[in-house]
C-alpha positions in Angstrom: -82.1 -18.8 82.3 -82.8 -20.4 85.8 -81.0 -19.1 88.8 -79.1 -21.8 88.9 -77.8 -21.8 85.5 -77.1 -17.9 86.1 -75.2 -18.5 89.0 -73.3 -21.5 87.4 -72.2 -18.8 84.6 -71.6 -16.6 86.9 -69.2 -18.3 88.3 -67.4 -19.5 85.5 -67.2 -16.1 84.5 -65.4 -15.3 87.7 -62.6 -18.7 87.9 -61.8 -17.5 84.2 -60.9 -13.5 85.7 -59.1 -15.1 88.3 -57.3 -17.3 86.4 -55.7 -14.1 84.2 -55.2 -12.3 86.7 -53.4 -15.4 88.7 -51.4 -16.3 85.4 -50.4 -12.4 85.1 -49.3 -11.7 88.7 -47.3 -14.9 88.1 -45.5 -13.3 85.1 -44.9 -10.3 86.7 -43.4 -11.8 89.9 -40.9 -14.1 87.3 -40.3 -10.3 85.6 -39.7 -9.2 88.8 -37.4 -11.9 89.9 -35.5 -12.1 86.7 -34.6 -8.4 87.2 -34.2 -8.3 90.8 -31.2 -5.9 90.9 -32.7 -3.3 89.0 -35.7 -3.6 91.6 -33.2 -3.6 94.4 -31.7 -0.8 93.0 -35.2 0.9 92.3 -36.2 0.5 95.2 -33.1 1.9 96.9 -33.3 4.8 94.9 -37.2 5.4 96.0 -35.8 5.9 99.8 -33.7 8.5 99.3 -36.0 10.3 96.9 -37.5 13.9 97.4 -39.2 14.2 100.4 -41.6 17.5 99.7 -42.5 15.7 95.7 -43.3 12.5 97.6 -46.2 14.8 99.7 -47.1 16.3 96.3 -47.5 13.1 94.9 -49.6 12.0 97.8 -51.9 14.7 98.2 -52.6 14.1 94.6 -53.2 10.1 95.0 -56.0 11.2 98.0 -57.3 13.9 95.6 -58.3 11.2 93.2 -61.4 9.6 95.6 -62.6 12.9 95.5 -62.2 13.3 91.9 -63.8 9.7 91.5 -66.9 11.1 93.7 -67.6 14.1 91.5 -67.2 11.9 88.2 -69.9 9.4 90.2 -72.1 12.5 90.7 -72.0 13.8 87.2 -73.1 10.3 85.9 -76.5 10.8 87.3 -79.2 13.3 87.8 -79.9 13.0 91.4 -78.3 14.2 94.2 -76.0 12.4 96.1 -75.1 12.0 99.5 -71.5 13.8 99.4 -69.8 12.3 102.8 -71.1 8.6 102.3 -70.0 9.6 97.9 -66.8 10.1 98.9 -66.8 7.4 101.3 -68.0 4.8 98.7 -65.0 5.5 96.1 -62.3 5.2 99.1 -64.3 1.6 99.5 -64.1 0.8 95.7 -60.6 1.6 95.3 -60.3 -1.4 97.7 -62.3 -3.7 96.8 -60.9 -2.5 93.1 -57.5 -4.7 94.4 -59.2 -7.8 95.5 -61.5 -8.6 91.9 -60.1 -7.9 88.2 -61.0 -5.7 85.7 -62.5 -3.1 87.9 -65.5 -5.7 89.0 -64.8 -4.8 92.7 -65.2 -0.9 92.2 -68.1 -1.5 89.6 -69.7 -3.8 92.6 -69.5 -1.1 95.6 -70.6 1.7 93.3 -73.7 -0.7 92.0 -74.9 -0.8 95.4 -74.3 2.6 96.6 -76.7 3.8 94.0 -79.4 1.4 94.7 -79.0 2.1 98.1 -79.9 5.7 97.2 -82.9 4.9 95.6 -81.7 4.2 91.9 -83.1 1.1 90.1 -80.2 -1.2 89.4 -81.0 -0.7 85.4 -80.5 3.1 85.8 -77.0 2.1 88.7 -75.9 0.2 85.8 -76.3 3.0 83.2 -74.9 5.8 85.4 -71.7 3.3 85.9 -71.5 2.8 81.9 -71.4 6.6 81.7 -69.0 7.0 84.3 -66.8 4.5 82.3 -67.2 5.9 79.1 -66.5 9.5 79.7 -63.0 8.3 81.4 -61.8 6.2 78.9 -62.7 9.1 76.1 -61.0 11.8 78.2 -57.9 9.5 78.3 -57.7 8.5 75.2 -58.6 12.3 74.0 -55.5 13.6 76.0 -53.6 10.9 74.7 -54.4 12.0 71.1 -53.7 15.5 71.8 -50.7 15.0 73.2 -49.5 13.0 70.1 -50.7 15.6 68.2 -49.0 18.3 70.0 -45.5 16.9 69.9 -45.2 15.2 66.8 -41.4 16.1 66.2 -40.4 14.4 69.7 -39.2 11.0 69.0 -40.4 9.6 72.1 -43.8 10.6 72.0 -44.0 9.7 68.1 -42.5 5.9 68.8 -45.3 3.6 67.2 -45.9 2.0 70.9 -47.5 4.5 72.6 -50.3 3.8 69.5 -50.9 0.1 69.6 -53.3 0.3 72.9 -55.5 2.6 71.6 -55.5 0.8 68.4 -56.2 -2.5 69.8 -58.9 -1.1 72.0 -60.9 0.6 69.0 -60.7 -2.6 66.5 -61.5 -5.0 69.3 -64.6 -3.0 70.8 -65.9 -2.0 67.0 -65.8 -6.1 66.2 -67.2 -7.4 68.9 -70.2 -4.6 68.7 -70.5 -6.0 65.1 -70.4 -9.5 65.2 -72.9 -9.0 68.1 -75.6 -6.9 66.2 -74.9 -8.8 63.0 -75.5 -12.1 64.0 -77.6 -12.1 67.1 -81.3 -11.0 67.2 -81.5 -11.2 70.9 -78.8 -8.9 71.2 -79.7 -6.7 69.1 -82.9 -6.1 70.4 -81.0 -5.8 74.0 -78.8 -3.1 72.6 -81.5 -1.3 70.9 -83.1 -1.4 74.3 -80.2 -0.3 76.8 -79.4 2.4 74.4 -82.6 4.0 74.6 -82.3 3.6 78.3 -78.7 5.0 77.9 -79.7 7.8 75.8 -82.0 9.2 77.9 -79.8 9.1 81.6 -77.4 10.4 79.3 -79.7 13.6 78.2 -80.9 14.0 81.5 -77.4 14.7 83.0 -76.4 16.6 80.3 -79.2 18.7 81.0 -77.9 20.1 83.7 -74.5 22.2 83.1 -73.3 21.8 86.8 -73.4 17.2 85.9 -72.1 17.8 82.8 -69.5 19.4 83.8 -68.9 17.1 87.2 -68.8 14.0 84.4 -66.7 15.4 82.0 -64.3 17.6 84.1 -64.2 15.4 86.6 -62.8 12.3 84.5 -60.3 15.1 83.2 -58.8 15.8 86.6 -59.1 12.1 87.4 -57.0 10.9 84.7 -54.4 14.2 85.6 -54.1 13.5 89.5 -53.1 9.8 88.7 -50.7 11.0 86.2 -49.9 13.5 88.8 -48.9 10.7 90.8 -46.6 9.7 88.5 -45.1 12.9 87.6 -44.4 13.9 91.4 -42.7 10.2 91.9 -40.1 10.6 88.6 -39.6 14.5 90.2 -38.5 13.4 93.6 -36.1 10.8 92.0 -34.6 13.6 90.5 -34.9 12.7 86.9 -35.8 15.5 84.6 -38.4 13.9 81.9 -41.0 16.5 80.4 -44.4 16.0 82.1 -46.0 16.0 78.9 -44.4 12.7 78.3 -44.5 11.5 81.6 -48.6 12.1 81.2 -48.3 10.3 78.3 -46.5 7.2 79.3 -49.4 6.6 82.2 -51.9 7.2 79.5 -50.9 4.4 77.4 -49.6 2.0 80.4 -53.3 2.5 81.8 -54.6 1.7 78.6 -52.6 -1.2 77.9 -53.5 -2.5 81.4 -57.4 -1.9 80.9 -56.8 -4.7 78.3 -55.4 -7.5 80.9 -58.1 -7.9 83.9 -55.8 -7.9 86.8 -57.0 -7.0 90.3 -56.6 -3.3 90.4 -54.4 -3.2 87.0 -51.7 -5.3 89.5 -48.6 -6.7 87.5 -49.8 -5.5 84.0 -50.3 -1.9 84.8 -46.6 -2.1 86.6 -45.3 -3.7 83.0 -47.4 -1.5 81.0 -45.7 1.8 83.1 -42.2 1.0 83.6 -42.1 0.0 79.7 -43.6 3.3 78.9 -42.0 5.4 81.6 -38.7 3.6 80.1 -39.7 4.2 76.5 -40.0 8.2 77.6 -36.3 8.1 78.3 -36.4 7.1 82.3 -33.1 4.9 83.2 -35.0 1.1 84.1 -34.1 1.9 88.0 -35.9 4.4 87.9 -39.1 3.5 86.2 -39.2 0.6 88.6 -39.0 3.4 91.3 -41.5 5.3 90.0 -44.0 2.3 89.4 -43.0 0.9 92.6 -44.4 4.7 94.4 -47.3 5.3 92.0 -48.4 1.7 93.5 -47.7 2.5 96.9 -49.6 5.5 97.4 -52.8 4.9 95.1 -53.1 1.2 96.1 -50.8 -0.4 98.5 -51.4 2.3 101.7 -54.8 2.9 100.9 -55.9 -0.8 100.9 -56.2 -1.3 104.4 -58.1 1.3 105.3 -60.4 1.4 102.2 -61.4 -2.1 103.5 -62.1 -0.8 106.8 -64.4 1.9 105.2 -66.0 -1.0 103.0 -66.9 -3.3 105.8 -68.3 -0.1 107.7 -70.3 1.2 104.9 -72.2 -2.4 104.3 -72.3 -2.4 108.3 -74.5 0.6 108.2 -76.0 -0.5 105.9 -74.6 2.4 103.3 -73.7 -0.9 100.5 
């Protein structure tokens, strides 16, 4: 494939994220706008909230670049510059709300690690790894939880299943159709999973990686629904934190499946349905959504893309 057809796909690839995430954020504002006095009201209800849960709440949004930076670590064998780490995630969180379905954090993080000396095969890898070991923590605590409270008849409605569901019969069919009917692809696959295989040995060979990856992604997925749990706390609404956790779960798992610039519009849908599902009155999911939002993407934005454009200054991306 010539550069020029690579870029041409390239681009397509991109107008066809856009226009999701364009005809999503569309829907959500229409949502938004059909049910404006429950948002009025949410909102409302959000200033007079809790003032000392809000801080909670905040201190755990900021804890989750931190978490993101040991996860990154733990995905590869090397050693990694800790400040400009840290540094990097802050950045990708940002650029995380400008492209959809996580292309913008995937980007920054891609050229961190070959700026540190990775090949981009092995950046690519370490990013795969970093992907998968979230998305099986999450949907490992989802299970668990599930399986924990079986007898609670929010936690057992058939909802919170259909993500999870979805996600597993989509990604075992396309994986294979592809190695079915596709000896290119298969010989590609055979090829990045011996590649795969061995990063993945390597960092599991040390105990102090594995367990940055693995507990990392665990406390990454817990301070986010930390987040969430402060918010419902300081608007005074006594839901179980156990279900709380469990409604981001599946809202963040339902969102992964809509690529929206930084899960915008279908992770709000995805929440306040769950949150409401749980047994939240709709004002105050909307509340809760509308502070989970503002302290893991709306404040941080500015400054994360401040930190971006500093980081490429220097050269760092």
């Amino acid at each position: 494939m010539s550069v020029v057809e690579a870029s041409a796909k390239g681009s397509g690839r991109l107008y066809r994220h856009a226009a999701v995430a364009l005809v999503v954020m569309v829907l959500g504002c229409a949502v938004l706008a059909a049910h404006r006095r429950a948002v009025d009201a949410g909102t409302d209800r959000l200033a007079a909230a809790d003032r000392g849960w809000l801080l909670v709440a905040a201190a755990a949004a900021l804890s989750t670049w931190m978490c993101a930076a040991v996860v990154q670590q733990g995905a590869v064998a090397e050693r990694l510059p800790a400040g400009r780490l840290v540094a990097a995630q802050f950045a990708a969180s940002a650029a995380n709300h400008l492209l959809p379905a996580g292309v913008g954090a995937s980007a920054v993080n891609l050229r961190f690690l070959t700026r540190c000396g990775l090949s981009t095969a092995r950046s690519a890898t370490a990013l795969a790894v970093k992907a998968a070991a979230g998305g099986i923590v999450r949907v490992g605590l989802a299970v668990v939880l599930l399986l924990a409270s079986p007898r609670l008849p929010h936690l057992s409605f058939p909802v919170f299943r259909v993500p999870f569901v979805l996600a597993a019969v989509c990604g075992v069919a396309a994986v294979v159709a592809g190695v079915a009917f596709s000896r290119p692809l298969r010989s590609r696959l055979l090829v990045a999973f011996d590649r795969v295989r061995t990063d993945v040995r390597a960092v599991h060979g040390s105990r102090a990686r594995a367990c940055a990856l693995w507990g990392g992604s665990l406390a990454f997925a817990l301070l986010h629904a930390a987040v969430v749990i402060a918010v419902v706390r300081a608007l005074d609404v006594a839901l179980p934190a156990g279900q709380v956790l469990l409604a981001y779960l599946v809202a963040s798992g339902a969102a992964a499946l809509l690529p929206t610039p930084g899960g915008l519009g279908s992770l709000d849908a995805a929440l306040a349905f769950a949150l409401t599902a749980a047994g939240a009155p709709g004002s105050v999911a909307v509340s809760a959504v509308f502070g989970y939002r503002l302290l893991t993407g709306w404040l941080p934005l500015v400054p994360g893309l401040l930190v971006l454009g500093l980081l490429a200054r220097r050269s760092v991306l």
